[in-house]
C-alpha positions in Angstrom: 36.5 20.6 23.4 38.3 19.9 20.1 37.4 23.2 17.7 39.3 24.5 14.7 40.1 20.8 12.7 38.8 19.0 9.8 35.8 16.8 10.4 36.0 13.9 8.6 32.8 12.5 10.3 30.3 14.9 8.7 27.8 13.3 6.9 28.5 15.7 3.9 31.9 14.1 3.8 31.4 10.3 4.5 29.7 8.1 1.6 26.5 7.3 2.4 26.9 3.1 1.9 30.0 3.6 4.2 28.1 5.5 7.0 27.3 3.6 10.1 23.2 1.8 10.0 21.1 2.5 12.9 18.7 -0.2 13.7 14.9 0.5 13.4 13.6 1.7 16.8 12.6 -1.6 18.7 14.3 -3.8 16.9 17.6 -5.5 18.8 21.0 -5.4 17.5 22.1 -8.8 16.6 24.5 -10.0 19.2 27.3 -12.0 18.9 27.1 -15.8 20.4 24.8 -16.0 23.6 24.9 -14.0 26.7 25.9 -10.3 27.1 27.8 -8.2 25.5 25.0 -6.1 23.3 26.7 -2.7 24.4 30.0 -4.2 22.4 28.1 -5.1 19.0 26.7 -1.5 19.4 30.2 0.3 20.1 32.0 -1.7 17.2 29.5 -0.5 14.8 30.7 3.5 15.8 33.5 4.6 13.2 37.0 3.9 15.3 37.8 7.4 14.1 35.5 9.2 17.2 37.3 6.9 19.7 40.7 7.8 18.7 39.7 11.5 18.4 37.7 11.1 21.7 40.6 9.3 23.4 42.5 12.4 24.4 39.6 13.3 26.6 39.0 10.3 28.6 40.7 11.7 31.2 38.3 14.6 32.3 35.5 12.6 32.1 37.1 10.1 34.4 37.2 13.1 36.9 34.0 14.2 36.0 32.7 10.6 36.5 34.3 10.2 40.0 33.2 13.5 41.3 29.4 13.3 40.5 29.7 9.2 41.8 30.6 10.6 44.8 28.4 13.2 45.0 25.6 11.0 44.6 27.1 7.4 46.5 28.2 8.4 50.2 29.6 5.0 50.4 32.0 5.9 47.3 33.3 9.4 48.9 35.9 7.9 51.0 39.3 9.3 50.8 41.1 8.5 47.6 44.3 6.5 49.4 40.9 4.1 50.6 38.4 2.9 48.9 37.8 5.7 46.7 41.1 4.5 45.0 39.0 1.5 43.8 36.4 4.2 42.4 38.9 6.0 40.4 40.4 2.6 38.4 37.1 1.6 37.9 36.0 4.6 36.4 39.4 4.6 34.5 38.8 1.0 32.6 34.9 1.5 32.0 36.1 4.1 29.7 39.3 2.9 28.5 37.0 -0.5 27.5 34.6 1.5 26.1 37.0 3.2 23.8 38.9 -0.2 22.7 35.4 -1.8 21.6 34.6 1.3 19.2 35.0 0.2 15.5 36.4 -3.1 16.9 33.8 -5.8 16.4 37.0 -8.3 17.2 38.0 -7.4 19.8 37.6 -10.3 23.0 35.2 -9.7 26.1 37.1 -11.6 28.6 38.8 -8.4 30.7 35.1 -6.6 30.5 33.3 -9.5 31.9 35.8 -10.0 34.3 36.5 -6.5 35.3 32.1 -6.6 36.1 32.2 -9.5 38.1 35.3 -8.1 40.2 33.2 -5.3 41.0 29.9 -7.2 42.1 32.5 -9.5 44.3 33.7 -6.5 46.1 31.0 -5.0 46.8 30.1 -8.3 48.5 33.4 -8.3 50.2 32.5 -4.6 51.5 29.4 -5.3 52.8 27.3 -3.7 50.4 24.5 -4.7 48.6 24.3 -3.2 45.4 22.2 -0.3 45.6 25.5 1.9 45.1 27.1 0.4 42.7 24.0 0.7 40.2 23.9 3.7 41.2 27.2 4.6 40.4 26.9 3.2 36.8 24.0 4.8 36.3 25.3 8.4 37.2 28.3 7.3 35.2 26.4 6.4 32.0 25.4 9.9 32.0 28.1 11.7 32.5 29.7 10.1 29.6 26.8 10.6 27.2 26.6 14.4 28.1 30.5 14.4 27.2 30.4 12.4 24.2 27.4 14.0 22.8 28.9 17.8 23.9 31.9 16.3 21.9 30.2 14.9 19.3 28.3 17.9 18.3 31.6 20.1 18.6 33.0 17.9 16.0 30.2 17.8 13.6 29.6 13.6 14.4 26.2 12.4 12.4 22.9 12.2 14.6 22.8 8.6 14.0 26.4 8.2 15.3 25.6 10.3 18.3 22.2 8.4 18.7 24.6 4.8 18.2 26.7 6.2 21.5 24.2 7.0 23.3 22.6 3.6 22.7 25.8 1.9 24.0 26.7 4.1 26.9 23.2 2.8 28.5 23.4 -1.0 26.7 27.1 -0.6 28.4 24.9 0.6 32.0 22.5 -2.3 31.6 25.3 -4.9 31.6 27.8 -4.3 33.5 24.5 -4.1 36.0 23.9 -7.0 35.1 27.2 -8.6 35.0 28.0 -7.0 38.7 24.8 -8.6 40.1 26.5 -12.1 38.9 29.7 -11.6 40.3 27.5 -10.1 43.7 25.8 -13.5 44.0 28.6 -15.8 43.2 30.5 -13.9 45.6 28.0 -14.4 48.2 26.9 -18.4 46.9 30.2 -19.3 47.9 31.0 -17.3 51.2 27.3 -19.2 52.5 28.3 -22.4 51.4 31.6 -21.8 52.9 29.8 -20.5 56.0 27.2 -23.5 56.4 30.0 -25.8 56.3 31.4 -24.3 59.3 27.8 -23.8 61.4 27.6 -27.5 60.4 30.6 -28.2 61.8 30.2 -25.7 65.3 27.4 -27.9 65.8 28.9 -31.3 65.4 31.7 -29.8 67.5 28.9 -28.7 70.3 27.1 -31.8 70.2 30.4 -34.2 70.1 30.6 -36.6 72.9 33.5 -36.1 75.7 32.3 -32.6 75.3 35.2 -29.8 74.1 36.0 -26.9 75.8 34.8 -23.5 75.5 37.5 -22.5 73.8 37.6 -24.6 70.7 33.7 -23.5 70.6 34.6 -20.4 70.4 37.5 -19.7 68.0 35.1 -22.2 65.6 32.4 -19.8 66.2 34.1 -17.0 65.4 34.9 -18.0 61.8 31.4 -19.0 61.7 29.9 -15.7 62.4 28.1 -17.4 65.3 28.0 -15.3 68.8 28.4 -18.0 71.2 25.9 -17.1 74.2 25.7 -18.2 77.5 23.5 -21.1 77.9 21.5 -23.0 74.7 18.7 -25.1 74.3 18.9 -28.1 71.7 16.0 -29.0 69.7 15.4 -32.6 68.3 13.6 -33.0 65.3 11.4 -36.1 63.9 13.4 -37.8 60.9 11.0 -37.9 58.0 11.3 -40.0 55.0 9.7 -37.1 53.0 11.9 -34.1 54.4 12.9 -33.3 51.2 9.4 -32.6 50.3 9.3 -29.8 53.7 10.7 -26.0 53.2 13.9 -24.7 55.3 12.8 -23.4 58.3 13.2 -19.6 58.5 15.0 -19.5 61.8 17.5 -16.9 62.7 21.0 -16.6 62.3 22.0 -17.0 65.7 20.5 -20.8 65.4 22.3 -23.7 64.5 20.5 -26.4 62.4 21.0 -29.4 60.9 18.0 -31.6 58.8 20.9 -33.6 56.8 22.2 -35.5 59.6 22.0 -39.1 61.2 19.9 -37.0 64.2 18.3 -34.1 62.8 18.4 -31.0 65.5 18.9 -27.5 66.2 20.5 -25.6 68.6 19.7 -22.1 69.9 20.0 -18.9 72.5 18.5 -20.1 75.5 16.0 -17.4 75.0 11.9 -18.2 74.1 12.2 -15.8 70.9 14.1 -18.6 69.3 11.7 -20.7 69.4 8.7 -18.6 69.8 7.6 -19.6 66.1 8.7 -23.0 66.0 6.0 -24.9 65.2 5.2 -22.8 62.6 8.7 -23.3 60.9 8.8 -26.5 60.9 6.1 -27.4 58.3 5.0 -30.4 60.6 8.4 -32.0 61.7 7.7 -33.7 65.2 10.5 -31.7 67.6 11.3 -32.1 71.7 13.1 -29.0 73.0 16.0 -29.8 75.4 17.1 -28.6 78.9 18.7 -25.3 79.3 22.2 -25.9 79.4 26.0 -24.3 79.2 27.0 -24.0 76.0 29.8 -27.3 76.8 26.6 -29.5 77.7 24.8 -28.9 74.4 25.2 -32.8 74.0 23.3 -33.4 77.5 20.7 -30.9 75.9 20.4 -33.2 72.7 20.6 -36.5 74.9 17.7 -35.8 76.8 15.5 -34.0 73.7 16.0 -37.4 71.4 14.5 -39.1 74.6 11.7 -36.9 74.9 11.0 -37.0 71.4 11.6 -41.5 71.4 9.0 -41.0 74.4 6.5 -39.4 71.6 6.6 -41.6 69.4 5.9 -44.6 71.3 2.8 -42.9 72.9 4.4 -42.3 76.6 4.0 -38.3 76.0 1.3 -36.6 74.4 1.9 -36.4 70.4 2.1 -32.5 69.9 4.2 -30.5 67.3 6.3 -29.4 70.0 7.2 -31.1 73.0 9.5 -29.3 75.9 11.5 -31.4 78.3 11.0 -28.9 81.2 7.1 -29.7 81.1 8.2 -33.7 81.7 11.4 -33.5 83.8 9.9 -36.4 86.4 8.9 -38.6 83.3 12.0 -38.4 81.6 13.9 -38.9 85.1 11.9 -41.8 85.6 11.9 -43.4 82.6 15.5 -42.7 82.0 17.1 -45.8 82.3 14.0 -48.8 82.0 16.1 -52.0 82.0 16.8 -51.3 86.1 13.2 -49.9 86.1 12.2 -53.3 85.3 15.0 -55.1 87.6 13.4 -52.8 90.6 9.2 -53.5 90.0 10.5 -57.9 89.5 12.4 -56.8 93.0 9.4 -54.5 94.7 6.5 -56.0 93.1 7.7 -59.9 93.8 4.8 -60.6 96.3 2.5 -59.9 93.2 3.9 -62.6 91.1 1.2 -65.7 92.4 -1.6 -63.6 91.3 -3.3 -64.1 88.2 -2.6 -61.0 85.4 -6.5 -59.7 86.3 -5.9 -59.8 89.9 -2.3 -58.6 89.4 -3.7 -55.3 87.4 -6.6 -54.8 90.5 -4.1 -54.8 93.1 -1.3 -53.0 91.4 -3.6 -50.1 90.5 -5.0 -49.7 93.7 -1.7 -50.3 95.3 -0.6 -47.1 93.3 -3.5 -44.8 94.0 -3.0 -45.9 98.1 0.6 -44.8 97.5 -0.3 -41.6 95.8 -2.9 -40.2 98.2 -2.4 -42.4 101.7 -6.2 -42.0 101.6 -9.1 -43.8 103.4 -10.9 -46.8 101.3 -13.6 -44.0 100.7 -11.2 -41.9 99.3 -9.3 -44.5 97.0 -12.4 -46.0 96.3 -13.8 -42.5 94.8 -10.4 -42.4 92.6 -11.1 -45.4 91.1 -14.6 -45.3 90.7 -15.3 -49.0 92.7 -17.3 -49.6 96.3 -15.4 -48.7 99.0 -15.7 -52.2 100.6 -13.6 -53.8 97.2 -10.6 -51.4 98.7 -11.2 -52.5 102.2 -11.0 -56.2 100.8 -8.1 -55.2 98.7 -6.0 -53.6 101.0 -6.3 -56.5 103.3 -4.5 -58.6 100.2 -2.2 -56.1 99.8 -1.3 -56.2 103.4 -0.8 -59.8 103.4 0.8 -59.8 100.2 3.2 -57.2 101.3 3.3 -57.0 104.9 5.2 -54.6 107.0 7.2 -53.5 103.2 3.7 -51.1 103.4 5.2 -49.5 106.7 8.7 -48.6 105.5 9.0 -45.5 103.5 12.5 -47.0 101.5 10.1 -50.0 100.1 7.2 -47.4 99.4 9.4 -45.8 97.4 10.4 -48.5 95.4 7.1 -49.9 94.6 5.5 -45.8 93.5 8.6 -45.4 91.5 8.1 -48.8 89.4 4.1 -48.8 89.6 4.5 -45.3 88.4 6.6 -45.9 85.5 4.9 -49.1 84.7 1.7 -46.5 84.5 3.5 -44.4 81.9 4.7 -46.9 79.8 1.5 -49.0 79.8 2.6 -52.2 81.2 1.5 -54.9 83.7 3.7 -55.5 86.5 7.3 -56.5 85.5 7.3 -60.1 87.9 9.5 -63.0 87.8 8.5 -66.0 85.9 
């Protein structure tokens, strides 16, 4: 420590109106403008005189700083040619800025807020949250108040001086906190926008029609922090007019969604524990859960979810939160493509068409049920809740509508197939006019 000079900061030797105020306890120093920057109001009120004289010692506390950082932050005590290289300029300009700001009310901010929000972005860009960095400032602070009060007591500096320091040394803490923190979550702001837009565009790329290969999938995955598994399932989600109005779901990271788009999905791991809370998350979004499929055929996946989900809507499938294609693979097969459903009942069902609609129901339903089972009348008639002599009487019309078509298993076929689908969907007969 300095010893053996003239003190010029005594309080014995500085006039009184020229001595440095201390604010009431409790009461804030006024700051300049808006924003940060309180620890620079209270080092510009400190005489310039204990910078200059403290100046020459900014160098062992930068060493002092570093070593009890790392001491204290594991993640700091990498090798000096590393990481720790960082560390050591850091340490370096905290001090060198505090020193510039003392007795220099003028003096601009620009570097200091800057130099703050560097360090919150690389602790982003590490991989850190930032535990360690507050850390570090906060062992920091107090290695430079126990040298700057050590030095200001060597040198005879005025408690209110020393009591000024220390008020800055912690205001100084507080900020660059502060500051850091901002710099952390712009830094990270901008990497997740930048990372949704390329999810977004994995999945437009996974869900484009001719499919792409697995290769473009995966170098776009890649830069999209996406692990590309096997085989995934593709949810379809309800378009509401009030989504806006509905949370995010909380789904993991390794699922793909999109709510903004012309066709609202998701796509995930084909693995339940992706979707084991799904209902839940979607805060009461209608959603049909594809096929399984290779990751290449995450448009079939989508093709036959939207048609599940159409199917829900108009009342063909039961109206649940969540509906899953593998519970309805005939239905959907079925009802896949309806215009040739239609073209085959008009074809199959012809002898039908000189009935009248009531008789036309009669027979087609017991037609159906006959088909089903291959039962006696007893039987059939039990099914549908009539006497079995109205079966007997029925299957005689149907045997004389139909004739030896009721024989031939191609023409039996035909007629389950579009009396079954008819069934689904609700309708009469499809017949020509």
């Amino acid at each position: 420590m300095v010893t053996g000079v003239e003190i010029p900061l005594r309080r014995d030797a500085q006039p009184r109106a020229a001595r440095p105020a201390v604010p009431p306890a409790g009461r804030p120093v006024p700051l300049p403008g808006k924003g940060f920057h309180r620890a620079h109001a209270l080092w510009s009120r400190i005489p310039r005189e204990f910078g200059e004289r403290f100046r020459p010692l900014a160098e062992p506390l930068a060493r002092d700083m570093v070593e009890e950082i790392r001491q204290a932050v594991p993640d700091y005590a990498q090798p000096l040619e590393a990481y720790g290289r960082v560390v050591v300029e850091a340490v370096r300009f905290a001090i060198t800025s505090c020193l510039d700001n003392i007795g220099n009310a003028a003096l601009p901010q620009d570097r200091w807020s800057d130099f703050c929000h560097y360090l919150g972005r690389q602790e982003f860009t590490e991989g850190r949250n930032m535990d360690c960095l507050q850390t570090a400032a906060r062992v920091g602070g107090r290695v430079a108040w126990r040298h700057m009060s050590a030095f200001g007591q060597t040198i005879g500096v005025p408690s209110d001086v020393i009591c000024l320091a220390a008020e800055a040394i912690f205001a100084y803490v507080d900020e660059m906190s502060a500051m850091a923190i901002e710099g952390f979550t712009e830094a990270h702001a901008r990497a997740a926008g930048a990372l949704e837009r390329r999810r977004r565009r994995l999945l437009e790329l996974m869900l484009a029609e001719p499919a792409v290969s697995a290769q473009a999938i995966g170098s776009l995955a890649s830069v999209a922090r996406w692990r590309v598994p096997e085989r995934v399932t593709v949810v379809a989600l309800e378009f509401r007019t009030d989504q806006h109005e509905h949370p995010t779901p909380l789904l993991d990271d390794e699922v793909l969604l999109d709510l903004e788009g012309e066709h609202p999905c998701l796509v995930a791991p084909a693995d339940d524990k992706h979707l084991r809370d799904l209902e839940t998350e979607l805060s009461g979004r209608r959603a049909a859960v594809g096929p399984i499929v290779p990751v290449t055929e995450a448009a079939v996946s989508l093709r036959w979810a939207g048609r599940a989900l159409g199917l829900v809507q108009r009342g063909v499938l039961a109206d649940r939160p969540v509906t899953w294609c593998r519970d309805h693979l005939a239905t959907l097969w079925l009802l896949s493509d309806e215009f040739l459903i239609a073209e085959l009942a008009r074809r199959s069902l012809a002898p039908l068409a000189a009935l009248t609609p009531k008789q036309r129901a009669r027979l087609a339903e017991t037609l159906l049920t006959w088909l089903r089972t291959r039962g006696s009348a007893p039987e059939i008639a039990a099914a549908l809740s009539v006497h079995p002599q109205t079966i007997r009487y029925r299957m005689h019309q149907l045997q004389s509508l139909f004739g030896d078509r009721l024989e031939r298993p191609d023409c039996r076929l035909e007629m389950e197939i579009a009396l079954r689908a008819q069934s689904l969907l609700g309708t009469g007969p499809a017949l020509p006019d």
